[in-house]
C-alpha positions as CSV (number, residue, x, y, z in Angstrom):
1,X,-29.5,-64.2,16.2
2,X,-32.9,-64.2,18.4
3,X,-34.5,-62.1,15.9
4,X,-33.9,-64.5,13.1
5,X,-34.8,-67.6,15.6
6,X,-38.7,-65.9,16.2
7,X,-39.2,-65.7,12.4
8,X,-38.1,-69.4,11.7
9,X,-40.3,-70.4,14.7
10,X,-42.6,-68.7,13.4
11,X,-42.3,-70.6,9.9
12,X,-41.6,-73.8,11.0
13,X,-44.8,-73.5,12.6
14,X,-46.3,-72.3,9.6
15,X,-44.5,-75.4,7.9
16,X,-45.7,-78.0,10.6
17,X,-49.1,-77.7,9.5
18,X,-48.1,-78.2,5.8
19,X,-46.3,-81.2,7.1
20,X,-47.1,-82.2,10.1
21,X,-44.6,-85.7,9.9
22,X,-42.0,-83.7,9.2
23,X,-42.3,-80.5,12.0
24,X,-41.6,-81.2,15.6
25,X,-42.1,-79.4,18.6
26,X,-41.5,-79.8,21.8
27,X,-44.1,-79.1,24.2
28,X,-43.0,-77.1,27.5
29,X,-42.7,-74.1,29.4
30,X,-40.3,-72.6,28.8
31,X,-40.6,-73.8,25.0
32,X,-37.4,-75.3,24.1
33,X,-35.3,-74.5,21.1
34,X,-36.8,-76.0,18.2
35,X,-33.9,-77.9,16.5
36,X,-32.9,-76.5,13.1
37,X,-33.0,-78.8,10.3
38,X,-29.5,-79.0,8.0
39,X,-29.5,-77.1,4.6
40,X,-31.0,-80.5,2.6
41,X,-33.9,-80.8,5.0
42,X,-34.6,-77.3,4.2
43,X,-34.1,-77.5,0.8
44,X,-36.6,-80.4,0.4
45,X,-39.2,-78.7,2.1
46,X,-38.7,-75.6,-0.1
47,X,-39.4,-78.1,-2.9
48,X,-42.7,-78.8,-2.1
49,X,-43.5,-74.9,-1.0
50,X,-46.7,-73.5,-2.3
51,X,-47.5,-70.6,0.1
52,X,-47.7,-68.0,-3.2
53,X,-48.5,-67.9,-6.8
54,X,-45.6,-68.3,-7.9
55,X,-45.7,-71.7,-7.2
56,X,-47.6,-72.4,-9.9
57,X,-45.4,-70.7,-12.5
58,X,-42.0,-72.3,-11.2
59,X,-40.3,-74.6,-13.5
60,X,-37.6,-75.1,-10.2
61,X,-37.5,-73.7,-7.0
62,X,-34.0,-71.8,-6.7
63,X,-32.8,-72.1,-3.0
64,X,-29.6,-71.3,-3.2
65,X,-26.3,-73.0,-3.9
66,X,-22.2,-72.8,-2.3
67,X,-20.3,-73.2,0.8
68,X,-23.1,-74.1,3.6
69,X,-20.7,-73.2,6.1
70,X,-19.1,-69.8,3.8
71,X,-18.1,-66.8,5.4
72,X,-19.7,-64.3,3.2
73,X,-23.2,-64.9,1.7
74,X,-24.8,-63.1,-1.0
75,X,-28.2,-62.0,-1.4
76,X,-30.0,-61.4,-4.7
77,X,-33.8,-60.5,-6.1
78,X,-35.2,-63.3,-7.3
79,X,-34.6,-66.4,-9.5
80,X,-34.7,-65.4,-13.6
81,X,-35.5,-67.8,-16.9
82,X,-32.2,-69.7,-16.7
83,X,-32.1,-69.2,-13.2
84,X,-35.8,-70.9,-13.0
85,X,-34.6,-73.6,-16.0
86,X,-31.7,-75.0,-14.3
87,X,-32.6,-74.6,-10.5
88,X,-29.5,-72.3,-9.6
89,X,-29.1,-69.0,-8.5
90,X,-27.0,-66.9,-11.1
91,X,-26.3,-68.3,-13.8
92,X,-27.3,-66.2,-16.6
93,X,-25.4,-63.5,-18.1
94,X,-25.9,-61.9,-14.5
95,X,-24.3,-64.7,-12.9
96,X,-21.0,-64.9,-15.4
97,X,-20.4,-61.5,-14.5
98,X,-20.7,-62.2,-11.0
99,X,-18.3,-65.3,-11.2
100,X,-15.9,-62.9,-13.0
101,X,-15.8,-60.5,-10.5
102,X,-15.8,-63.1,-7.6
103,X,-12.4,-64.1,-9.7
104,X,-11.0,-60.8,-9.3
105,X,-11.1,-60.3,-5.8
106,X,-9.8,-64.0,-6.0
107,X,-13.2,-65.9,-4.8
108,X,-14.8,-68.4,-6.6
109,X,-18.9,-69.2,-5.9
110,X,-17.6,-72.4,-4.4
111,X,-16.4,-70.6,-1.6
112,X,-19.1,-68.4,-0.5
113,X,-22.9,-69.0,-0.6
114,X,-25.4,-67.6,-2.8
115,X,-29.3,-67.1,-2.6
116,X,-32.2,-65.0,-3.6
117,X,-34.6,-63.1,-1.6
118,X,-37.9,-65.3,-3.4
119,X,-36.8,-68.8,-4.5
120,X,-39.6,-68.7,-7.6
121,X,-39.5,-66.7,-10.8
122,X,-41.4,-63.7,-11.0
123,X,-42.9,-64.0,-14.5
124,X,-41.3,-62.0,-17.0
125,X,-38.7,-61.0,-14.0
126,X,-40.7,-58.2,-13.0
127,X,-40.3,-57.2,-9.5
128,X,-41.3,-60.2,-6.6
129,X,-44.4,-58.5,-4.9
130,X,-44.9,-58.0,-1.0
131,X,-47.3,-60.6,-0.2
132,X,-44.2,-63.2,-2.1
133,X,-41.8,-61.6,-0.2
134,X,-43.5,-62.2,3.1
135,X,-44.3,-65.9,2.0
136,X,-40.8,-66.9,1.2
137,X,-38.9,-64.8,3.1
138,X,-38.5,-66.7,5.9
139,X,-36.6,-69.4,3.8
140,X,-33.8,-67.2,3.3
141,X,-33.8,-66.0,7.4
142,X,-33.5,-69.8,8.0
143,X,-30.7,-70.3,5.3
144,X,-29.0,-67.1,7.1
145,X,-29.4,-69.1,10.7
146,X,-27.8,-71.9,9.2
147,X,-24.8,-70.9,7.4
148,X,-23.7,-67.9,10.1
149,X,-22.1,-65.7,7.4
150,X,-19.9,-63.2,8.7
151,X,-20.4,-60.9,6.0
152,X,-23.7,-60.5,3.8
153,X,-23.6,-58.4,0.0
154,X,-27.2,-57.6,-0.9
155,X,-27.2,-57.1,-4.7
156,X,-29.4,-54.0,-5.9
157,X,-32.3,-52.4,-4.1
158,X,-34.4,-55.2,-4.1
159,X,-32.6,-57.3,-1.8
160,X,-31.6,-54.5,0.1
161,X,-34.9,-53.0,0.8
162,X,-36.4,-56.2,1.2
163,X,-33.7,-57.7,3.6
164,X,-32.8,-54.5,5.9
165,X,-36.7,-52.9,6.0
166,X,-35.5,-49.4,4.8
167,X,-36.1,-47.1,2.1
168,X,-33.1,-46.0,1.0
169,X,-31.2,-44.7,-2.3
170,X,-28.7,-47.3,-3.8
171,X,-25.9,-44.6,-3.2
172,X,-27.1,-44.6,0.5
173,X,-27.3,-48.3,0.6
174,X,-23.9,-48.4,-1.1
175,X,-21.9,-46.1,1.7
176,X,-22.9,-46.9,4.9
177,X,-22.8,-50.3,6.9
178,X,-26.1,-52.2,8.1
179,X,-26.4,-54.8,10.2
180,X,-28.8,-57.9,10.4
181,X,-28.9,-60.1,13.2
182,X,-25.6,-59.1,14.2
183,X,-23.9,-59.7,11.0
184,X,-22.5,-57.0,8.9
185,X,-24.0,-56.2,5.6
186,X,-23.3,-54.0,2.6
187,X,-25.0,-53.3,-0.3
188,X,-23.6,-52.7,-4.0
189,X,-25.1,-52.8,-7.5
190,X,-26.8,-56.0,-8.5
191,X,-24.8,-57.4,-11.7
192,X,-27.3,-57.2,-14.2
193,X,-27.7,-53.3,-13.4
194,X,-23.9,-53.4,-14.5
195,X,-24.6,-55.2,-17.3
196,X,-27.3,-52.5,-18.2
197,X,-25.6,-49.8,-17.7
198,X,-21.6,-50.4,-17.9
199,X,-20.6,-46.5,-16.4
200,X,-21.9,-48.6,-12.6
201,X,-18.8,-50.8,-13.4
202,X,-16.0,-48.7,-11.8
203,X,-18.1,-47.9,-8.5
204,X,-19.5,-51.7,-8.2
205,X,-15.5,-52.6,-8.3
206,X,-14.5,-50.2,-5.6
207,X,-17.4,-52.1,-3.4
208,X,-16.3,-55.5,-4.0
209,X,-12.3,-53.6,-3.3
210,X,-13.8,-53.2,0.3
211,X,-15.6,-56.4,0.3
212,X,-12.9,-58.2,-0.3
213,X,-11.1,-56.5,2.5
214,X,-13.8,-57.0,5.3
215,X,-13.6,-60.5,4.3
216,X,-10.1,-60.6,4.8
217,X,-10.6,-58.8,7.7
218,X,-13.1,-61.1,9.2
219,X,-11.3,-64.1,8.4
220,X,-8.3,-62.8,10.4
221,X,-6.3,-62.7,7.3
C-alpha cells in the first residue's frame, strides 16, 4: 500500500503542524516509517479538523463507524442531515436500505466498515466540491491503511470518481473491476439513487449477488 503510505505522510505532516504535540516524526535518512495511529487517535484528530469550509457548517464530523479490522469496507459521498445530526454514516432512509440489503446477502453493518469520502455535510447535500475532497480525502486513505479491507463497494459516482480518479459512466463503473492500493473494488448504485428511482433496484441486487460472493471468496469461504 506504498501509495496510500505517501498520501498519509503527506497528511500527517500536514496534521503535525496543526498539532504539533500530537505528530511525530522521526528524523533520519532513510526516513523511517512514520507509525500509524489506531482508528480513535484518528478519529479525535478528525474531530478537531478545520482544513475546509465545511468545518464551519458541521453539526458532527462523520468518520465512519463498523468492524475496524472488517473485510469489506464501503465507501459513500458525503455525510447528510441525519447523518450530520447523529455523527454516523447512513443512517437515514439511505442507510435503512442499506442495512436491509446488507441483511440479504446476510451481513449486518457490524461486520463490515463504513465511511464517506468527506466527513462534513455539504449544505443542502449538494455535491462535496474538489478543494473538500482534496482536504479530507486523505482521512479516508488513512482509515483504508488501517483497516486493510479486502474488498471496497464505492456507492454511486461520487465515491467512485472521487476514490479511483476516472471519469467513467456508472454502468462502466458497475461492470468492470478496479483496483486501489492493491485492493479490489467495485462500484454499484448508491442507495439513495435506489430509493429515487426504484427500476435501479434489480441491477443494484445483482451487484451486491457478486459482492457477496467475492467476499466469500476472499474470506476462503
Amino acid at each position: 500500500m506504498t501509495d496510500i503510505r505517501e498520501q498519509v505522510e503527506r497528511y500527517l505532516r500536514q496534521q503535525a503542524e496543526l498539532f504539533p504535540p500530537e505528530i511525530f516524526f522521526v528524523d533520519q535518512t532513510p526516513v523511517e516509517p512514520i507509525e500509524m495511529p489506531s482508528l480513535e487517535r484518528l478519529q479525535e484528530q478528525v474531530k478537531q479538523c478545520q482544513l475546509c469550509e465545511l468545518a464551519r457548517t458541521r453539526t458532527h464530523v462523520v468518520f465512519g463507524m463498523g468492524n475496524p479490522q472488517a473485510d469489506l469496507m464501503f465507501i459513500g459521498e458525503a455525510p447528510g442531515e441525519n447523518e450530520d445530526l447523529q455523527g454516523l454514516p447512513f443512517v437515514g432512509r439511505a442507510g435503512e436500505l442499506l442495512d436491509k440489503i446488507l441483511a440479504a446477502i446476510k451481513l449486518h453493518r457490524s461486520e463490515v466498515y463504513i465511511a464517506n469520502i468527506i466527513k462534513c455535510r455539504p449544505p443542502q447535500n449538494r455535491t462535496p466540491h474538489s478543494d473538500e475532497v482534496a482536504a479530507c480525502i486523505p482521512y479516508l486513505y488513512h482509515q483504508i491503511e488501517l483497516i486493510q479491507p479486502k474488498l471496497i463497494v464505492c456507492l454511486g459516482l461520487v465515491a467512485a470518481k472521487n476514490l479511483l480518479q476516472v471519469e467513467y459512466t456508472v454502468e462502466r463503473f458497475r461492470n468492470s473491476l478496479f483496483q486501489f492500493a492493491g485492493i479490489d473494488v467495485v462500484v454499484t448504485y448508491h442507495p439513495a439513487a435506489l430509493l429515487r428511482n426504484p427500476n435501479l433496484k434489480p441491477a443494484a441486487w445483482q451487484d451486491f449477488q457478486k459482492i457477496q460472493k467475492m467476499y466469500l471468496e476472499k474470506r476462503g469461504q
